[in-house]
Every structure is written in C-alpha cells, then in structure tokens.
SEROZA-683154 format. One record per residue: residue number from 1; residue in three letters; z, x, y of N, C-alpha, C in turn. Coordinates in Angstrom, 1 decimal, padded with zeros to 4 digits, always signed. Each point is the difference from the previous one (the first is absolute). Last residue first. Example, Ala and Ser with C-alpha at 12.3 -4.5 7.8 and 13.67 -1.06 7.14 Angstrom:
  nr rest    nup  neast nnorth   caup caeast canorth    cup  ceast cnorth
   2  SER +007.1 +012.8 -002.2 +000.0 +000.9  +001.1 +000.8 -000.8 +001.1
   1  ALA -000.1 +000.3 -005.7 +000.0 -000.9  +001.2 +000.0 +000.9 +001.2
***
This chain:
  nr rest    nup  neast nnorth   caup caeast canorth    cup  ceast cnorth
 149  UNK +143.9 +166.6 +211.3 +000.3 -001.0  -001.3 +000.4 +000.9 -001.2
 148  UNK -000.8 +002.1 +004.6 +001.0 -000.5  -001.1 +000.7 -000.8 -000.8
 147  UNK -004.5 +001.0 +002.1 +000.7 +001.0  -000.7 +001.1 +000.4 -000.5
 146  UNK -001.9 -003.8 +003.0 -000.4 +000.6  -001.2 +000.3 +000.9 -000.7
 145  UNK +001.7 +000.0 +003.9 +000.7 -001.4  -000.4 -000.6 -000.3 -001.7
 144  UNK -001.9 +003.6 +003.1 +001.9 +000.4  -000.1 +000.1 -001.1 -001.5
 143  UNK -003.7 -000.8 +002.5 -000.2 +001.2  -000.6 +001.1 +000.0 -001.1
 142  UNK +000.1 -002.4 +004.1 -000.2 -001.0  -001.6 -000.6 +000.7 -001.1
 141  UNK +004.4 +001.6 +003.4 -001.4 +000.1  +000.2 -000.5 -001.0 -001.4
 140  UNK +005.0 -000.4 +001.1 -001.1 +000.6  -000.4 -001.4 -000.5 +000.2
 139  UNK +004.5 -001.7 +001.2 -000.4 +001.0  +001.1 -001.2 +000.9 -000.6
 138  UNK +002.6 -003.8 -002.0 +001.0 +001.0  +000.3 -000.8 +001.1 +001.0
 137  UNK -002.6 -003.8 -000.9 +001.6 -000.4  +000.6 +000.9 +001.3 +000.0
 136  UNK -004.1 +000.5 -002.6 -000.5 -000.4  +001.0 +001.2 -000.1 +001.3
 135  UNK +001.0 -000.6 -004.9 +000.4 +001.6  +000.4 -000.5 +000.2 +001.4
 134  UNK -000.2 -004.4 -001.6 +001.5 +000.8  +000.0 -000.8 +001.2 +000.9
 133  UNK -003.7 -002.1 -001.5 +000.8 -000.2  +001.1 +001.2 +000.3 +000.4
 132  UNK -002.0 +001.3 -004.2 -000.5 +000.4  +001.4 +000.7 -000.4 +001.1
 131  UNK +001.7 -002.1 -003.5 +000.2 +001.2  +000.0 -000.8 +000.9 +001.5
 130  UNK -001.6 -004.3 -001.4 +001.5 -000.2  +000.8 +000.4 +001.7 -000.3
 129  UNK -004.1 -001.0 -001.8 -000.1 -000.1  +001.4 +001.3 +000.1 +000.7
 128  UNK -000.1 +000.4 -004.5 -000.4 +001.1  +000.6 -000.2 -000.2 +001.4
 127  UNK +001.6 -003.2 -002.8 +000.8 +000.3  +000.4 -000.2 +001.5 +001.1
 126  UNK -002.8 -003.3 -003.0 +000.2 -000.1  +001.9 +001.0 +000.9 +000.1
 125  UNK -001.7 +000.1 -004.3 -000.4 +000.5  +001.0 +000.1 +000.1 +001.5
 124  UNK +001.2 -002.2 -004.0 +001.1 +001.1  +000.1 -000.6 +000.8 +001.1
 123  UNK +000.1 -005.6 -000.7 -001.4 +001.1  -000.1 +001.5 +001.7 +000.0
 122  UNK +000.2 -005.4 +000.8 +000.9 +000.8  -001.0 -000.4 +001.5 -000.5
 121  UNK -000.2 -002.3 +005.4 -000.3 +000.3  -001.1 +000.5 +000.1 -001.3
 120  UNK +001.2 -000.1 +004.7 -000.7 -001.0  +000.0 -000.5 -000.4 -001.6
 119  UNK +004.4 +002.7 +002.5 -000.8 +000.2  -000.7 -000.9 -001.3 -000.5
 118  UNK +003.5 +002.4 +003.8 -000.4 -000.8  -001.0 -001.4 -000.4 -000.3
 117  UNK +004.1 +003.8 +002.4 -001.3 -000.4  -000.4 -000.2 -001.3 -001.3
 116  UNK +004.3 +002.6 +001.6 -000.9 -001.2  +001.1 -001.0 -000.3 -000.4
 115  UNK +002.8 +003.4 -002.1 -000.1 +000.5  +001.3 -000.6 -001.7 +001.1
 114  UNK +001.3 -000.3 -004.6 +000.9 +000.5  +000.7 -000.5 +000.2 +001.6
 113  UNK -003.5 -000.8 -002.9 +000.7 -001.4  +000.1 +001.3 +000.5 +000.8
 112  UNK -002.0 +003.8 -001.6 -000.8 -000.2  +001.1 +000.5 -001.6 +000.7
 111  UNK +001.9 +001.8 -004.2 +000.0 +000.5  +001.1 -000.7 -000.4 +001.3
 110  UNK -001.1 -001.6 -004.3 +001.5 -000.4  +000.7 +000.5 +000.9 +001.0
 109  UNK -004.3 +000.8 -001.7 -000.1 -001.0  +000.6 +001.4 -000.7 +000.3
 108  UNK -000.1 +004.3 -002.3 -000.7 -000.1  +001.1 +000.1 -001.6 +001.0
 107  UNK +000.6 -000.2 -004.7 +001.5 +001.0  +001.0 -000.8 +000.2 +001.4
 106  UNK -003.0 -001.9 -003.1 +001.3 -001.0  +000.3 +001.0 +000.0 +000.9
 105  UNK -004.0 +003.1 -001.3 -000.5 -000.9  +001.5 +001.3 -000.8 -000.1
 104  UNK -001.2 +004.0 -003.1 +001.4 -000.3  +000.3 +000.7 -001.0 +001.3
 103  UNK -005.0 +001.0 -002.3 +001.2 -000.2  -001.3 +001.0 -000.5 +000.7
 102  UNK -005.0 -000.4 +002.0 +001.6 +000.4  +000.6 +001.1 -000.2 -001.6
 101  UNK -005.5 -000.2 -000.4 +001.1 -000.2  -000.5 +001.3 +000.7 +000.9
 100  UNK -005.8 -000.8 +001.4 +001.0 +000.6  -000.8 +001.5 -000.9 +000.1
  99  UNK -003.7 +000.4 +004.1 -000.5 -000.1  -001.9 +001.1 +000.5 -000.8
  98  UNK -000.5 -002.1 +005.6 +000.3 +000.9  -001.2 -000.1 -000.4 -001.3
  97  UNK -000.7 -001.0 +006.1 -000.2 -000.5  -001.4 +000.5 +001.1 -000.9
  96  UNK +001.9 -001.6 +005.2 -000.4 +001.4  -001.6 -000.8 -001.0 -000.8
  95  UNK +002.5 -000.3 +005.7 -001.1 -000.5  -001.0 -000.8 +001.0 -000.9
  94  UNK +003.9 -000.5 +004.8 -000.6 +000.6  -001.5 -000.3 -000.8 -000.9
  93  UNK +001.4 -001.9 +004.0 -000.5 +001.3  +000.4 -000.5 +000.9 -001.2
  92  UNK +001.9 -004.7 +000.2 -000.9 -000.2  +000.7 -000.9 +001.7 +000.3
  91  UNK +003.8 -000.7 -003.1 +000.4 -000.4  +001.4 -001.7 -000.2 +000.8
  90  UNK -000.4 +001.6 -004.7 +001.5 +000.2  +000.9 -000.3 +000.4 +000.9
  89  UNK -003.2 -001.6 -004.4 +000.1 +000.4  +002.0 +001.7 -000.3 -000.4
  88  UNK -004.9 +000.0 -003.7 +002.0 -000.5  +000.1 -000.1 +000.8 +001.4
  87  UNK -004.9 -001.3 -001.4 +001.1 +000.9  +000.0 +001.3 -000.7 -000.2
  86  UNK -001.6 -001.8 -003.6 +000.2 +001.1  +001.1 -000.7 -000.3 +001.5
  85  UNK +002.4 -003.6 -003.7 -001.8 +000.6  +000.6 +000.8 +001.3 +000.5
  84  UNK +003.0 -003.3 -001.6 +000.1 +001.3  -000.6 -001.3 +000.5 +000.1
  83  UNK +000.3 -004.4 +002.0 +001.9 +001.3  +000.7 -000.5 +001.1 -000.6
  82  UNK -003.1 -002.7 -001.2 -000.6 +000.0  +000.8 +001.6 +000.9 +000.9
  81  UNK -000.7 +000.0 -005.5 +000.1 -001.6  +001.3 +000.1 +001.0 +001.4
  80  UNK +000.6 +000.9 -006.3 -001.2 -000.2  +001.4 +000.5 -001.1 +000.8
  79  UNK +003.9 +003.1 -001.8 -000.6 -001.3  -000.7 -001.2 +000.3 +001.1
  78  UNK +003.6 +004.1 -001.0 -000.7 -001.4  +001.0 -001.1 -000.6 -000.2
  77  UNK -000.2 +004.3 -001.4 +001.5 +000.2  +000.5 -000.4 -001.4 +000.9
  76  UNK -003.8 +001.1 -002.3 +000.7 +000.5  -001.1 +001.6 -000.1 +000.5
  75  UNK -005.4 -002.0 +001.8 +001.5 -000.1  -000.2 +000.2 +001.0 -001.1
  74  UNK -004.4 +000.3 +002.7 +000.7 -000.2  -001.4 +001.0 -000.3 -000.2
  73  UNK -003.1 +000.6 +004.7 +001.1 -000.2  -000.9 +000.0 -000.5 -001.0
  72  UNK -002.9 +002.2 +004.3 -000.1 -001.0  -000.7 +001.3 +000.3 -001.5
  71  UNK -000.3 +001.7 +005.8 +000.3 -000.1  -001.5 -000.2 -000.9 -000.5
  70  UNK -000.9 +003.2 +004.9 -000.6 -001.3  -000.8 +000.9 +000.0 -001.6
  69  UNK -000.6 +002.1 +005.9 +000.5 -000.1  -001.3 +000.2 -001.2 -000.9
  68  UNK -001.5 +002.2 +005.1 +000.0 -000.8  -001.0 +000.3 +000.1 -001.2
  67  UNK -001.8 +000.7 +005.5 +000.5 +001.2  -000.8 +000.5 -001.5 -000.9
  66  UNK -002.1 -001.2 +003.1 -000.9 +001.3  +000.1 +001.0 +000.9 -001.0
  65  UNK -000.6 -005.9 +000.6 +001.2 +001.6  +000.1 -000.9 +001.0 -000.3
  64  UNK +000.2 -005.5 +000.8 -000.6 +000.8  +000.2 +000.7 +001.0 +000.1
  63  UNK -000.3 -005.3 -002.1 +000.5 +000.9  +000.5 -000.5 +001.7 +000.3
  62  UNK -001.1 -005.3 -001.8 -000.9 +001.6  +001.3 +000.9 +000.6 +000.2
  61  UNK +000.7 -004.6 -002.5 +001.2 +000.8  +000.9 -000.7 +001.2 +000.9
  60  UNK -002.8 -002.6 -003.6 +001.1 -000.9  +000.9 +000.4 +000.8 +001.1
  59  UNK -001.9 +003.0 -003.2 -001.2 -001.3  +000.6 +000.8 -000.8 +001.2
  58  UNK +003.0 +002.4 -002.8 -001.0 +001.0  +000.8 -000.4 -000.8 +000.8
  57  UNK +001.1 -002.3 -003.7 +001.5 +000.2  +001.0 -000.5 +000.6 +001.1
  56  UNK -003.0 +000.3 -003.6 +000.3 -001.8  +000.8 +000.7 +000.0 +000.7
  55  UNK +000.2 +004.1 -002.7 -001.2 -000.2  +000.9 -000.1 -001.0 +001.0
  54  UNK +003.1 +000.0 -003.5 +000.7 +001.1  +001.2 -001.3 -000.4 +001.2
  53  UNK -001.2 -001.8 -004.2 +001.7 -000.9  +000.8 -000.2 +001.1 +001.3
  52  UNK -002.6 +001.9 -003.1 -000.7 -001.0  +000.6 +001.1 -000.6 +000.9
  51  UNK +001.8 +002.9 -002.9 +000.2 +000.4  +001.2 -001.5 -000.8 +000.6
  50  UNK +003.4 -001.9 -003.9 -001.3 +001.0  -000.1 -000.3 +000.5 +001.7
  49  UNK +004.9 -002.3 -001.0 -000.9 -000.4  -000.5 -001.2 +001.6 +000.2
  48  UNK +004.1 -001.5 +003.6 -000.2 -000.4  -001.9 -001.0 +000.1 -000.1
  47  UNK +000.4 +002.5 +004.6 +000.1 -001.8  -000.4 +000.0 +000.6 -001.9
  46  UNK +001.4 +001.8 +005.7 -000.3 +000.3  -001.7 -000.1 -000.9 -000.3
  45  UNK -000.5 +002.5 +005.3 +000.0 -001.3  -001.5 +000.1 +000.7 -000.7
  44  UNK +000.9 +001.9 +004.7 +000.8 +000.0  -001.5 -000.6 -001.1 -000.6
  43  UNK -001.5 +002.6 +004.9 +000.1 -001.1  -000.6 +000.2 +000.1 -001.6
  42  UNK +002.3 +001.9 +004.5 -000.7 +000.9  -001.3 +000.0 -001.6 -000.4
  41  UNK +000.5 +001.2 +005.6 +000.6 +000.3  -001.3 -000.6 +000.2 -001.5
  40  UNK -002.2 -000.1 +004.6 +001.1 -000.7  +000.2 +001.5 -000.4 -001.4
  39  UNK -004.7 +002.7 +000.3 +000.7 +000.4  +001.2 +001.2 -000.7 +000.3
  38  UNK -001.4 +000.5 -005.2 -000.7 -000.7  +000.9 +000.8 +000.2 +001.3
  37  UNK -000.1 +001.6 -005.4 +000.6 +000.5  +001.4 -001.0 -000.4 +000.9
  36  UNK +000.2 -002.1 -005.1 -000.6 +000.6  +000.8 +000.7 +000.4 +001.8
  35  UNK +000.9 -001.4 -006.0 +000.7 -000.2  +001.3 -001.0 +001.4 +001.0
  34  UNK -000.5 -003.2 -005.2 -000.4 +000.8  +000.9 +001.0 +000.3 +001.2
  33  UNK -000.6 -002.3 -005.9 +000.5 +000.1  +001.9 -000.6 +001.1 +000.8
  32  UNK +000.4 -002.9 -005.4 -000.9 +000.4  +001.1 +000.5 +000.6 +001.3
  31  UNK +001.2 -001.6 -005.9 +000.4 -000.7  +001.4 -001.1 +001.2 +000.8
  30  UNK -000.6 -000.4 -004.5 +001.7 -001.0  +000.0 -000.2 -000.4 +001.7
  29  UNK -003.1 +003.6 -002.5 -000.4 -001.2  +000.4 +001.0 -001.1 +000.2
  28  UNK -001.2 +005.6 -001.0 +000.9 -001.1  -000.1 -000.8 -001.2 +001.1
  27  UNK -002.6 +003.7 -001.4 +001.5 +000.8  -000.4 +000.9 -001.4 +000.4
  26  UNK -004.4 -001.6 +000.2 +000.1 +000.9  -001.6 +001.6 +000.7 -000.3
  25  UNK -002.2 -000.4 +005.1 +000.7 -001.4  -001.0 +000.6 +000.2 -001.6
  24  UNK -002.6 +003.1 +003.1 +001.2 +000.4  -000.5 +000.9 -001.2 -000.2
  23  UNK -004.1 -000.5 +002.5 -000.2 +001.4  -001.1 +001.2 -000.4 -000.7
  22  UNK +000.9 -002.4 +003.6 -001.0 -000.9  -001.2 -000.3 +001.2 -001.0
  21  UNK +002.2 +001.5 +003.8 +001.3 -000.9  -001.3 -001.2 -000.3 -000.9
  20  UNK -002.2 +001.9 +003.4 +000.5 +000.8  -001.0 +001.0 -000.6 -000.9
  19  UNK -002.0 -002.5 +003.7 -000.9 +000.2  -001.0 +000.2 +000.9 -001.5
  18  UNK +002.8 -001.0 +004.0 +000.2 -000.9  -000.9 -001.2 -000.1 -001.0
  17  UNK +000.9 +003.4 +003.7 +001.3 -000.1  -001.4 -000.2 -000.9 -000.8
  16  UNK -003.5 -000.3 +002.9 +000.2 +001.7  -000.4 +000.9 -000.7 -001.2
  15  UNK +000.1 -002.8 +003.5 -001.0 -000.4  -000.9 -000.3 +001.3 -001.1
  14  UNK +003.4 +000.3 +003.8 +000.3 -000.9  -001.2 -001.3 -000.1 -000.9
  13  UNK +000.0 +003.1 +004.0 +000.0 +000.7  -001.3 +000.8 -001.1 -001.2
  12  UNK -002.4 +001.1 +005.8 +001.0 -001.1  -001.2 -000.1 +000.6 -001.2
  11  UNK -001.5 +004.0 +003.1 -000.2 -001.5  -000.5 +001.0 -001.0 -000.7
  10  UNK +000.1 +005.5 +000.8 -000.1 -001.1  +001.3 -000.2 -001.5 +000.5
   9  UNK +002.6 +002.0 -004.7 -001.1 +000.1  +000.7 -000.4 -000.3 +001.0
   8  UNK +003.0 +000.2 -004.7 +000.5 +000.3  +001.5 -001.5 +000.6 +000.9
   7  UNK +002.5 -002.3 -005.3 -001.2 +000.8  +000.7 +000.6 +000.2 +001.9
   6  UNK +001.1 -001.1 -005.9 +000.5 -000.4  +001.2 -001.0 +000.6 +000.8
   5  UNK +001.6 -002.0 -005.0 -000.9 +000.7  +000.7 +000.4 +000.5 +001.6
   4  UNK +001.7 -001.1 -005.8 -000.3 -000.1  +001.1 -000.7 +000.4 +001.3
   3  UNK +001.7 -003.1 -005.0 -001.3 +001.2  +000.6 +000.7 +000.3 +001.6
   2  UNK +002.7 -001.2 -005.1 -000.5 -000.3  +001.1 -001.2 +001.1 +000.8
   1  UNK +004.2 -001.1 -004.5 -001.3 +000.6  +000.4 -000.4 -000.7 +001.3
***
C-alpha cells in the first residue's frame, strides 16, 4: 500500500507534496520521497522512516520545483530502506512512483539487466522507470513509452 500525490503549478510545489504525504501517512509509513523538476535538473530525496524525515530533508536541502511528485511507502516488494523509497528514476531522466504488484517484474527485470540497465532497488517498481526509458531510446514519444508498458 502507499499514498500518492503530485502537483504542477506556477509555484514551488515541495511544501504541497509534503503536506499531502502527511494526509496519506496512514497508507504507509516504511519510507518517504519526493522528486521535484528544478531548471537545472530534478531534486530526488528519499529517506526511511515517517515523512516528518522527508520534511527535515526539505528544510535542509530547499530544493525547488514547479512540477513534483510524491510517495509515502508500505513495503510489500523489498525490505524498508531508503534504495526501496520511491520515486525510483532511470538514468537521471525518468522518475515513477507506483501502487501495486508487477507479478512478472523478475523476467522483465532480466531483461532489461541484458539490455544494460541496473538496478538500485529490490522494489519491482523501478523497473517501470527503466522500461520507459528503453522504449524512450527506441524513439518513442513518453505518450508512446507509457502505453507500452
């Protein structure tokens, strides 16, 4: 189980996502993260633990994004720890959070190991980021690249 949120506004939008993890603590509490689209790339925390952690991290770091996405985490695929926070990213360019069960994430994920991709995570979820990004590499729109998961 997990919460998630995300937002997109003329304004900074971390303090936003991080008020909504707190609503939606209740759906998991293992681990915390955020990754915000800032002019000079995307700032990615995650920390262990209750999303106060994540907050503190916030506080510290100011990072700033007008667009943003948030997951607070339940473990079910991967032990609680701060590798298996979401989001999960491939390569610096795609960034997922996700709710649910990949049944066939093993085969999938040996594949993807074939093609070069490695994997930070024991999570089944990063692999969605690396998929997008494949398909991204073969010439697909991110339209495209979604839709053929």
């Amino acid at each position: 189980m997990c919460g998630i949120i995300a937002a997109a506004t003329e304004r900074s939008v971390g303090k936003l996502l991080v008020q909504g993890l707190h609503k939606m603590e209740y759906r998991g509490y293992d681990s915390a993260g955020i990754a915000l689209h800032q002019e000079d790339g995307v700032a990615h925390l995650r920390t262990l633990g209750k999303v106060n952690l994540l907050e503190e991290r916030m506080i510290q770091e100011k990072p700033k994004g007008k667009v943003g996405i948030a997951h607070t985490r339940w473990a079910t695929h991967g032990e609680p720890s701060e590798f298996n926070a979401h989001p999960h990213r491939s390569k610096n360019r795609v960034f997922i959070v996700h709710n649910g069960i990949i049944e066939n994430y093993l085969d999938l994920k040996a594949g993807l190991i074939k093609a070069g991709y490695t994997f930070e995570s024991q999570t089944d979820s990063e692999l969605i980021a690396h998929m997008i990004d494949s398909f991204l590499n073969e010439g697909k729109t991110m339209i495209e690249s979604m839709h053929a998961l």
